[in-house]
C-alpha positions in Angstrom: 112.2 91.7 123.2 108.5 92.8 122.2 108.2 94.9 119.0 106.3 98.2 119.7 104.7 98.5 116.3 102.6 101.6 117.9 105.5 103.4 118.6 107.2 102.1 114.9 104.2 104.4 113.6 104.5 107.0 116.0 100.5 106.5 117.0 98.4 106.0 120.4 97.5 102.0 120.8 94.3 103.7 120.9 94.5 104.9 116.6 91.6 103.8 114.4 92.5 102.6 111.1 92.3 105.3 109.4 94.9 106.7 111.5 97.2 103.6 111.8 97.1 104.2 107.5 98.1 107.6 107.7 100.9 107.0 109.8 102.0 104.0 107.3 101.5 106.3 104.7 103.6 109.2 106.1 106.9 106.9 107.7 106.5 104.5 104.0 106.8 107.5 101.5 109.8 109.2 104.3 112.0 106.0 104.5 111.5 104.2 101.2 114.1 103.1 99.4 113.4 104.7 96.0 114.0 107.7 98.5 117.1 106.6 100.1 119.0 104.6 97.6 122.4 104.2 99.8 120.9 104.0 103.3 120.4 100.6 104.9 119.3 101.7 107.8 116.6 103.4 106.5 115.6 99.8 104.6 115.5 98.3 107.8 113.2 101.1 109.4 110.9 100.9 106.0 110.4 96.9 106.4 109.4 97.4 110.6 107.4 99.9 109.1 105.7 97.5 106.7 105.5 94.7 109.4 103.7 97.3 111.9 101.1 98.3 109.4 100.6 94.7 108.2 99.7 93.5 112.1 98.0 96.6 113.0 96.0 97.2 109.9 94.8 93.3 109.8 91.5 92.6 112.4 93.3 89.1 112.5 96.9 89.9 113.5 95.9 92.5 115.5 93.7 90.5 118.0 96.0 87.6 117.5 98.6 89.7 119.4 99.2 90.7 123.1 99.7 94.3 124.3 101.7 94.4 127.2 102.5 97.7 128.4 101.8 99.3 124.6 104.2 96.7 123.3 102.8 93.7 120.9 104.0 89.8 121.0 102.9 87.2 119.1 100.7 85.2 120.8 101.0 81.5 121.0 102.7 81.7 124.1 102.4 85.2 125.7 104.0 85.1 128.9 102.5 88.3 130.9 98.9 87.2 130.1 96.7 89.0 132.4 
């Protein structure tokens, strides 16, 4: 199953950096875990959070993926290649 790291950050595929960082910074500061000590689930959202704006935010990762209906794979072996 593709990660949709768009839709992790709540953004269009079509977000600049500039937005793709204020999304990060918005979610980040909402589901850190200095802000929810006892709440694993919201550690889990916070690191697909951090993995999202790590790809997106990076020219490399972010070309080096393919977007297949808004979702992103790793490429190396992207099956629906158009």
């Amino acid at each position: 199953m593709a990660i949709d790291y768009y839709q992790i950050l709540q953004i269009s595929p079509s977000a600049d950096l500039a937005e793709i960082k204020s999304a990060y910074r918005r979610l980040a500061h909402q589901y850190h875990p200095d802000k929810n000590p006892d709440n694993k689930s919201a550690l889990a959202y916070f690191e697909l959070i951090k993995e999202a704006y790590e790809t997106l935010s990076t020219p490399g990762k972010k070309s080096n993926t393919c977007r297949t209906d808004g979702s992103v794979k790793p490429t190396g072996s992207c099956l629906n290649n158009r």
